[in-house]
Each structure stands twice: as C-alpha cells, then as structure tokens.
C-alpha positions as CSV (number, residue, x, y, z in Angstrom):
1,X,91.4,76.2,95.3
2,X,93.0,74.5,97.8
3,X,92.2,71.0,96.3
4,X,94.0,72.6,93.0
5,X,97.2,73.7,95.5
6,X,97.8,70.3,97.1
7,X,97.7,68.8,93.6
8,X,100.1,71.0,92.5
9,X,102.3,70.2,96.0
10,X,102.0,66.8,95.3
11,X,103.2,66.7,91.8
12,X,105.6,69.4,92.6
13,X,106.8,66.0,95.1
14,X,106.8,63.7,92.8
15,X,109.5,65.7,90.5
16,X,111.7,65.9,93.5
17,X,111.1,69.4,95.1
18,X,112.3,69.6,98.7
19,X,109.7,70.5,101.9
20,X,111.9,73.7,102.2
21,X,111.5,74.5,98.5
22,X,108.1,74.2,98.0
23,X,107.8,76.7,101.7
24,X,110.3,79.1,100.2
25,X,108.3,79.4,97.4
26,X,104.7,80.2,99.0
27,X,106.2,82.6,101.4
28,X,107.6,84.5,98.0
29,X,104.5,84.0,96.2
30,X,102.8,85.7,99.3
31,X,105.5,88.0,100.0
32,X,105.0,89.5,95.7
33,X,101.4,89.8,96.5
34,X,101.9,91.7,100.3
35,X,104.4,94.2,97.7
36,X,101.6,94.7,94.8
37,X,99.1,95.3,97.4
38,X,101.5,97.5,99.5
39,X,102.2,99.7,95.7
40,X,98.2,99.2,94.8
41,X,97.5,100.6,98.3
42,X,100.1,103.9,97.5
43,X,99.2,104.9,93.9
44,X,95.1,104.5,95.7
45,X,96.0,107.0,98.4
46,X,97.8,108.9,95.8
47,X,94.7,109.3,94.0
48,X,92.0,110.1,96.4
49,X,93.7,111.9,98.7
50,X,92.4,115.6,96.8
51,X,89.0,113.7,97.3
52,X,89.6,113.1,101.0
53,X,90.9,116.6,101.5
54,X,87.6,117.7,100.0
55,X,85.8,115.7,102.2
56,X,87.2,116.3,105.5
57,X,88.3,119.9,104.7
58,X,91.9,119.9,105.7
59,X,95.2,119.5,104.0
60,X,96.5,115.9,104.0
61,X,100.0,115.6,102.1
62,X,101.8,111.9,101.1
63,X,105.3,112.6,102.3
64,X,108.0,111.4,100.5
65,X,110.6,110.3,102.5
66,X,112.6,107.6,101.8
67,X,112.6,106.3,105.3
68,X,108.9,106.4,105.5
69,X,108.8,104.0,102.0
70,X,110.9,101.3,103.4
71,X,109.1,101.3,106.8
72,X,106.2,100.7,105.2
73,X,108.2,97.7,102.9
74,X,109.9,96.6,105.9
75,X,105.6,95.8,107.4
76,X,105.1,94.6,104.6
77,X,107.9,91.6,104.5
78,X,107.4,91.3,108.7
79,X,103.7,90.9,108.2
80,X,104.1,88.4,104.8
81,X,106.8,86.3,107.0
82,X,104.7,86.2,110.3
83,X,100.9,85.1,108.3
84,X,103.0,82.9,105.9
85,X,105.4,80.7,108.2
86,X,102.6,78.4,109.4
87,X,100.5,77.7,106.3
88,X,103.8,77.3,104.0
89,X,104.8,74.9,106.7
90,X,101.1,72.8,106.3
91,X,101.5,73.3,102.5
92,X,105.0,71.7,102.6
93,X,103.8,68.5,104.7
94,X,101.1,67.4,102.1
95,X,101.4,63.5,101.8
96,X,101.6,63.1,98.2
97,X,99.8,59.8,98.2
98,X,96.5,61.6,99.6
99,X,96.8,64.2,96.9
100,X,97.0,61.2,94.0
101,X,94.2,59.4,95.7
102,X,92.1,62.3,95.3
103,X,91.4,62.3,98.8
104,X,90.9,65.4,100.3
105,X,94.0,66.6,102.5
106,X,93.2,66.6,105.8
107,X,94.5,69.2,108.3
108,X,95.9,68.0,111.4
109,X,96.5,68.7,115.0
110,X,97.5,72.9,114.0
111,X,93.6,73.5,112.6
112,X,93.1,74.6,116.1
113,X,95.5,77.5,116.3
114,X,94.4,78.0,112.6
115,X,91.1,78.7,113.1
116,X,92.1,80.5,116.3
117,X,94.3,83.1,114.3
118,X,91.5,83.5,111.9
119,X,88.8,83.8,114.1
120,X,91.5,86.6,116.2
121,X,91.7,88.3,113.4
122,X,87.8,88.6,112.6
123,X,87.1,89.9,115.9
124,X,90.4,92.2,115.8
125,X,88.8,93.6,112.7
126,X,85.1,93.9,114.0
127,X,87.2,96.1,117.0
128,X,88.9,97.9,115.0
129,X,85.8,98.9,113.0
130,X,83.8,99.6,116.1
131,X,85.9,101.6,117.5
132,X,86.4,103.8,114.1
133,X,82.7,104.8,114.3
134,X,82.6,105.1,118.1
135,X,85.7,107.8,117.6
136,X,83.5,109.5,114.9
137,X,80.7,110.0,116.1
138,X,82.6,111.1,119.6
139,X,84.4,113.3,117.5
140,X,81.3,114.7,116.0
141,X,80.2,115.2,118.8
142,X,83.0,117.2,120.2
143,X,82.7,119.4,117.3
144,X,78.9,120.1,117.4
145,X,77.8,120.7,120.9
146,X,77.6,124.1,122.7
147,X,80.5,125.3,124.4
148,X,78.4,126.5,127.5
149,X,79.5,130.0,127.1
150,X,79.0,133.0,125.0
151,X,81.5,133.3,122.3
152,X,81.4,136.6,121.0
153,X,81.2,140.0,123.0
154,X,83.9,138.7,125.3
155,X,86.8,141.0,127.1
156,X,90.2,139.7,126.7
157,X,93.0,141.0,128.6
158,X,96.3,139.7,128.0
159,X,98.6,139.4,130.7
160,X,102.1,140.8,129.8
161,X,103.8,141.2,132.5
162,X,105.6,138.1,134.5
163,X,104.7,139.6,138.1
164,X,100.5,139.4,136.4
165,X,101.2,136.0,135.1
166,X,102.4,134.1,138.5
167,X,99.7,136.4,140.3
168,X,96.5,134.7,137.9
C-alpha cells in the first residue's frame, strides 16, 4: 500500500503539487477517517449500550450535551493532528525520481522515532489491557468475598443527638 502511496506522491509531484499540499491533504484524509470512526464509535455505543446495561446490571445513559460532543470532536482533531504531523511530513519528502525508478522509498534518519512511537504505543496498549483485567478481577473480588461479619441480626442505633455524635 505504501508502494501504491508514494506512486501517487510522486505523480501528484510531477503535476506540480506543493510539499505543503500534498501534507495538507493526508492530515485531512486522516482527519475524515478519525471523524467517521469518532460517528461509527457513537451510533456503536448507541446500540449496545441496552446490551451492556444487561450485562453489567446497572443504568448507563449517553448524555447529550452539546459540550460533551465537541469535546469528543475537539480529541478527535488533536489526536488526528498530533499521529499525522510526522508521517504527512515523510509522505511529503518522497523524491520523485525513487518513486519512477520503482525503487522502493527508503525511510530515513526519523524511522527511529517511528518505530519508537509505534512500538510506545503497543506496549501503552498491552498496559492498558493488563491493567483492565487486573481492575476486574480486583473488582470481582471486592464484590465476592465475605465481609468478616454477620450481616443480618444486627442492632442499629442511630445517634440523633449532636452531644451522642461528638461523644462516639
């Protein structure tokens, strides 16, 4: 695919299309897909949030405040901008002579922090995942073991006056 995209870069070139342009337009291509996924994320939640509710046995509402929605919009275009600045940047330096040649592009000194982000956000993930089933099954837990005392039969006497309450 990415032997089809540097074709397309360099013929884009060829035609005259500026380093900017040709960044401008991946960041909006990415920035359209972060937006559909965002909306494909929203009517999903929409829809299995009675199953959820089912599931997990409480009452789990989609609010729908406007301020809420373009929080969520506003991630969106700060994560598209942030993940999208350095590869439209790469994309945009393509030496068009490479791409005619058909010689594969080569990436240069930045493939270290590339593979560095990527491999960050792999292990980020894997964390994240971890520590999802940890918090289950701590939760589980929490729910599930015995309290150490007796639950029913117990005397309770409230104490209603403030003079009791500072006393105990």
């Amino acid at each position: 695919r990415s032997q089809q995209r540097s074709k397309e870069i360099g013929v884009r070139k060829i035609f005259g299309s500026s380093s900017g342009h040709i960044s401008m337009q991946y960041i909006v291509e990415n920035l359209l897909y972060g937006v559909v996924a965002f909306a494909t994320g929203l009517m999903l939640v929409a829809l299995l949030l009675p199953s959820v509710n089912n599931i997990v046995g409480g009452q789990l509402t989609i609010t729908n405040d406007p301020v809420m929605l373009m929080a969520g919009l506003l991630a969106v275009l700060l994560i598209v901008l942030i993940t999208s600045a350095y590869p439209a940047v790469f994309i945009a330096g393509i030496r068009v002579i490479e791409v005619l040649r058909s010689k594969p592009v080569t990436v240069g000194k930045g493939m270290s922090l590339w593979k560095g982000l990527i491999s960050f956000q792999l292990c980020a993930t894997i964390f994240l995942l971890v520590a999802c089933l940890v918090l289950n099954k701590q939760l589980n837990y929490l729910h599930n073991r015995p309290l150490g005392y007796e639950t029913t039969n117990n005397i309770h006497i409230p104490l209603l006056t403030d003079a009791s309450q500072a006393r105990y």
